[in-house]
N, C-alpha and C positions, 0 to 999 in steps of 0.2 A: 728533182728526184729521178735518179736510173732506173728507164724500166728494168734493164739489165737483172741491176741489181736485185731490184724488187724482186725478179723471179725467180734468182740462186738463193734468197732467204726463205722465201715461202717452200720454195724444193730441200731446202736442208733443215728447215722446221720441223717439214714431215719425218722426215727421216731421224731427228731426234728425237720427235715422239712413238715414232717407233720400238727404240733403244729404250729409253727406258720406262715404257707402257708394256711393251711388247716381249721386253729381252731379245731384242731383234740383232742380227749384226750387223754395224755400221755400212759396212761396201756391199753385202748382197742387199741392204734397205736402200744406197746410194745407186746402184746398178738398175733397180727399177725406176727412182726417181729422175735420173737424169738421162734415162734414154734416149730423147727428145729435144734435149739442149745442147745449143752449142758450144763451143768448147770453152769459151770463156765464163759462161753460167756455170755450165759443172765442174769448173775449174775453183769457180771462189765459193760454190755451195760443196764443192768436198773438202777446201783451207777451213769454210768454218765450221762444218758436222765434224771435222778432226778436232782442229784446235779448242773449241767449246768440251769435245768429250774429255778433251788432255789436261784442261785446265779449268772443267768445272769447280771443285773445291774450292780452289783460289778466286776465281771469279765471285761465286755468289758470296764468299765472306767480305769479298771489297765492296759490294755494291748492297749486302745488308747493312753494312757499317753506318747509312745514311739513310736505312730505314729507320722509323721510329718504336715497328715493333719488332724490329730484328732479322724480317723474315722476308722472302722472294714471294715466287706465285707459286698455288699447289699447283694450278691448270699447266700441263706440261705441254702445249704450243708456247703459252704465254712466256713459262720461262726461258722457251727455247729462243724466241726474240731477245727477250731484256739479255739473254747471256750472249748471245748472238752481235748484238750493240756495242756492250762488253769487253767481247774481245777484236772488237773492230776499233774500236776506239785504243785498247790499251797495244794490241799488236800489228798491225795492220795500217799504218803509214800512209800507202796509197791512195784512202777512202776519207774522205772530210770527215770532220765528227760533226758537221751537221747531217749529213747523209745518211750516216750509221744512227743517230738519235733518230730522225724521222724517219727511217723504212723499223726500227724498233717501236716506236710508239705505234706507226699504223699496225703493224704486225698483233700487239698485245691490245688496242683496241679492237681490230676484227676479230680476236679470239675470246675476250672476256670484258669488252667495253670502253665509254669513252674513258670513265674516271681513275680505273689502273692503267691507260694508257698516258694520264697525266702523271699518276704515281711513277709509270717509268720514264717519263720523258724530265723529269725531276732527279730522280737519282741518276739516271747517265749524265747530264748536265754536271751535279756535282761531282762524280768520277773523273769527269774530263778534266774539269778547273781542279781537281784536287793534282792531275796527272800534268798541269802548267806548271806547277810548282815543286814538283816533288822527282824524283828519279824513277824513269819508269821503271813497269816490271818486267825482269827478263822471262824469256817461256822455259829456260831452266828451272829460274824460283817458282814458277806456277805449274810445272809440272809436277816439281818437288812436294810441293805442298798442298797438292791434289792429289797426292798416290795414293793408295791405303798405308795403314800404318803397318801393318804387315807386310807388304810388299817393299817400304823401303827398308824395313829391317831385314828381309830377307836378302835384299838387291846388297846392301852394304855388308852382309856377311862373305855375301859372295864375287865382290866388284870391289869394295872398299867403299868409304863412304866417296872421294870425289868421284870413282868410278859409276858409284849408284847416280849422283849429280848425270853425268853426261851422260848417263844412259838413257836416262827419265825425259832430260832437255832433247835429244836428240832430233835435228829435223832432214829433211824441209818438210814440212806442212803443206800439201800431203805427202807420203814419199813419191818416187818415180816409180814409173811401171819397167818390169822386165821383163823382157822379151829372149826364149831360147829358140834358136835357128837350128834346125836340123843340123844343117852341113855347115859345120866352121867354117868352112873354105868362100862360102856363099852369103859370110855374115857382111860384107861392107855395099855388095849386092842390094841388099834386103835394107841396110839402111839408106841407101838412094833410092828405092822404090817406097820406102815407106815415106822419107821427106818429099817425094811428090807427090804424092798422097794426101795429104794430112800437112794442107799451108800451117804454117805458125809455129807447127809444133816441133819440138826440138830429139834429135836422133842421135846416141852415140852408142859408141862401143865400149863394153864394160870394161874394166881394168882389171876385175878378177877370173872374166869367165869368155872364154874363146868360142862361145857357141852366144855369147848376151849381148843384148844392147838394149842401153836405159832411154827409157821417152818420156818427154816429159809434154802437158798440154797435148797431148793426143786427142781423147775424149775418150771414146767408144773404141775398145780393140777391136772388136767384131766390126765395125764399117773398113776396117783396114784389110786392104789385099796379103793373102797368105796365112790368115787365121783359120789358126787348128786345121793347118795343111803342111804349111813349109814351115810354121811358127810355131811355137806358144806363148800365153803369159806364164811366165815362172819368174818370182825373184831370185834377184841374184845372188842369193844366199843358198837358196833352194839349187841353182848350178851345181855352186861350189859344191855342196855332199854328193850329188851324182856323179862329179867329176874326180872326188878326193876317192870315189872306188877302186880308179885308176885300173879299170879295163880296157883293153883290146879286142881286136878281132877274135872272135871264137870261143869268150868270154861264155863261163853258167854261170848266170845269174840269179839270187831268188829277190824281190824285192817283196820283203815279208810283212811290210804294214802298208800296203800300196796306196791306200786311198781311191784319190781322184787319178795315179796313172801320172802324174806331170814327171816325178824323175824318172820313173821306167818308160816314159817318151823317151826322152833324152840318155838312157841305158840304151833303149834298143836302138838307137840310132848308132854308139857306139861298140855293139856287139861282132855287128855285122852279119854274111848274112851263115855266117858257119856258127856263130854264137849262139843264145837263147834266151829269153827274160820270162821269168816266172813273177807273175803280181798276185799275190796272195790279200786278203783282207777279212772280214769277219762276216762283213758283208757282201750276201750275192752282187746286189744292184749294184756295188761302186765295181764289183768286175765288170759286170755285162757294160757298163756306161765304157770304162778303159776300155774291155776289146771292142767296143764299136768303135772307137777314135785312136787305135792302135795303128801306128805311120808303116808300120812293119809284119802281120801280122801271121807271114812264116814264121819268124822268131820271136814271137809272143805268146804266152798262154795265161790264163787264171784261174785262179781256184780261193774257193772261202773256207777260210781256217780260223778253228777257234783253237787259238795257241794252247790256253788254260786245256783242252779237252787233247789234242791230238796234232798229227801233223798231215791230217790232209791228204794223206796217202802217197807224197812225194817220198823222193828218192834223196839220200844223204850225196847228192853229187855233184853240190853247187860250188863254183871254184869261190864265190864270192855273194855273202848273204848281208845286204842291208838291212837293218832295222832303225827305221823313219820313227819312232816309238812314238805313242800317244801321251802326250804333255800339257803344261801347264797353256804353254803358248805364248809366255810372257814375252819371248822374243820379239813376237810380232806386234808388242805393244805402239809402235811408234804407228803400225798400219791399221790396229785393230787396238783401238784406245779402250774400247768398250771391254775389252776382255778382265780389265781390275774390276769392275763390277759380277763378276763371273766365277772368279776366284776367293780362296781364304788361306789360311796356315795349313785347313787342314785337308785341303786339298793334294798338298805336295807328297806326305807320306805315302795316301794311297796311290799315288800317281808312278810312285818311287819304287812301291811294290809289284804294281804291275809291269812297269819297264823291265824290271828284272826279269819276272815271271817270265815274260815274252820273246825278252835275249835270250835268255838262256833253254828257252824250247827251240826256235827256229837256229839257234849254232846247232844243232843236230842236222842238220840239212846241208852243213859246208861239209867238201869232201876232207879228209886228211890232210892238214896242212892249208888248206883253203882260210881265208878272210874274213873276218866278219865287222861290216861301220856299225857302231851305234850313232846313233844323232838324235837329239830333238833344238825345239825352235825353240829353248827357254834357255836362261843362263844362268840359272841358280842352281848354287850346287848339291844342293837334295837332287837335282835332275841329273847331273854331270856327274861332279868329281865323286860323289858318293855312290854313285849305281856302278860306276866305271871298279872303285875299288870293292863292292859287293860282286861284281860277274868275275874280277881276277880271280883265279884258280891254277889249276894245273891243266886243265880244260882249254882254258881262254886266256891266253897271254898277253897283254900288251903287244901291240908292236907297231916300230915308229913308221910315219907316214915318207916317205922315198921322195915325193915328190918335190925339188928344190921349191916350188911356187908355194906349198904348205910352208916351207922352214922358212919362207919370206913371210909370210903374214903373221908369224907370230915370232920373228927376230930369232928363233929357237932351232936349232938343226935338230933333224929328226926328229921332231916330237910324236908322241903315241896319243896325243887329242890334241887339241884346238876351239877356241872360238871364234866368231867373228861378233864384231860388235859393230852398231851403227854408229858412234860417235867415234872410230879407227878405220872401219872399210865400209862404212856408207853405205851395211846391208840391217837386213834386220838379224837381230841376236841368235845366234847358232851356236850349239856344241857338236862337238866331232869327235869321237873315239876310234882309233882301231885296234882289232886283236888278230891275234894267227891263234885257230881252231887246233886242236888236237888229240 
């Protein structure tokens, strides 16, 4: 038996009992748990706190098939081994399935005893010789038939059904981390300091975004030189809407649902220093937190706006007003499995009225003829194509994105939205609108 191993399960056990004791989210529960390990530990306890959350459904119906009374563990360590075994067995190649059966049975014995720990070491056993003979399962079909039933009707309204398929399968397991570099120019710089840094682990440059590059086996970003200085974590998806602004020097900018600050990093790096980036949010603290990790903070301000109520006491004189909007999230399902637990049907509607709500206060702040992205990280189109045709007006026009590298990723010249998908560009799910204010 791997001690290795032994300690990436015990660390991702906790962490699924977190999720669903806790409602906890998977990577800020993974971020505490694997602070301390090395790369290879928190490499295969975040393959399997993903993959388990991705493919529980499917999981516990193949492994109750060979219980007698139908049914798994209620004690949520316990199940988090037997599924853990599971999916090591039915996906995971590299790991013997005697290894995955015993670091599972010890696991569900040290949690609820020796005798369910014979129960499971019984049923994975029959799993395994069932999966000698049989065709294994891909993590398409087990993502598929893990989703909620709401989520894949909703996915195949808006993807198609094989679209929903490759959406749902989509991997690697875990994804890769993205990294945005201040200065383009200093991005292949930054990836040989990072590969010497950081033995093992692997450094490239993104193919959609001229400030990224993808890491994979890193471990910890914070032990790496240039975090949250020269750098940040941002995916690569998250570039792309910062970049699709397509500002210049001198650039007003408002970024009006700002958050955490990550794309108005990467705004105010491309403003310059005659430009200006306003981050707005509802909340005080997620300003103060940005302006203390603001890379620029001549041409940075914030202010807390509650759209629904006012504008903040800003000025209509932004050449270019983002709205990041507050969404479903589903895009980042492949990073944040946990989030179908989190969701329902009837969550989209009111999510759908508020996007609007929110477009359509903050385009008051673009000057005349000024800009305005809508975006969020979901790709159903209650989120998308339906808020896009509720905000057209005589106000907010459509208009197509200029930038050759947009009409490349979606094979479409000038298009006026866009998405990205991870099973097409290898990000997590994005929509992208733009309009001209007037």
């Amino acid at each position: 038996m791997s001690d290795s191993i032994g300690i990436a399960r015990v660390r991702a056990a906790k962490v699924l009992e977190r999720v669903w004791v806790d409602s906890a989210f998977a990577a800020a529960a993974l971020d505490t748990e694997l602070a301390e390990l090395d790369t290879r530990d928190a490499g295969l306890a975040t393959e399997l706190v993903y993959g388990v959350l991705r493919t529980q459904a499917f999981l516990e119906s193949e492994l109750s098939a060979f219980a007698k009374s139908g049914r798994l563990f209620d004690d949520p360590a316990a199940l988090a081994h037997v599924l853990m075994g599971a999916y090591t067995i039915a996906f995971l190649d590299r790991i013997p399935v005697f290894a995955a059966v015993s670091e599972a049975v010890a696991g569900v014995t040290a949690a609820i005893g020796k005798q369910p720990g014979g129960f499971s070491n019984a049923i994975l056993r029959a799993y395994a010789k069932k999966l000698e003979t049989e065709a294994r399962p891909t993590l398409e079909k087990a993502a598929l038939e893990s989703a909620p039933g709401w989520l894949r009707g909703a996915l195949r309204r808006s993807l198609g059904r094989k679209g929903a398929e490759l959406f749902l399968g989509a991997g690697p397991i875990p994804p890769p981390l993205g990294i945005a570099v201040g200065d383009a120019q200093k991005r292949d710089e930054w990836i040989e300091k990072l590969r010497s840094a950081s033995e093992g682990a692997v450094f490239e440059p993104s193919a959609l975004s001229a400030h990224g590059i993808i890491a994979r086996g890193a471990g910890s970003p914070q032990r790496l030189p240039g975090f949250e200085r020269e750098w940040i974590v941002q995916e690569e998806g998250a570039q792309v809407i910062a970049l699709a602004c397509d500002i210049g020097a001198g650039s007003a900018v408002l970024d009006a649902c700002g958050g955490r600050g990550n794309k108005a990093w990467l705004l105010s790096q491309l403003v310059g220093d005659s430009g200006s980036v306003i981050v707005a949010d509802k909340f005080p603290d997620k300003i103060e937190r940005w302006l203390a990790r603001a890379p620029f903070p001549a041409r940075t301000s914030g202010v807390a706006v509650d759209w629904s109520v006012g504008l903040g006491g800003l000025e209509p004189n932004r050449d270019v007003v983002l709205i990041d909007a507050p969404c479903s999230g589903i895009g980042t399902l492949r990073r944040r499995p946990e989030i179908a637990r989190f969701r329902d049907a009837e969550n989209l509607a009111a999510l759908s009225a508020e996007q609007i709500a929110i477009t359509k206060s903050a385009a008051r702040l673009a000057k005349p003829g000024g800009r305005l992205i809508y975006a969020v990280c979901s790709v159903l189109t209650e989120e998308c194509e339906a808020v896009v045709a509720a905000l057209t007006s005589d106000t907010l026009v459509p208009e197509p994105f200029k930038q050759p590298w947009v009409s490349a990723l979606t094979d479409t010249p000038g298009p006026t939205s866009f998405r990205l998908l991870p099973q097409r560009h290898g990000t997590d799910g994005y929509f992208v609108a733009q309009f001209r204010v007037h």
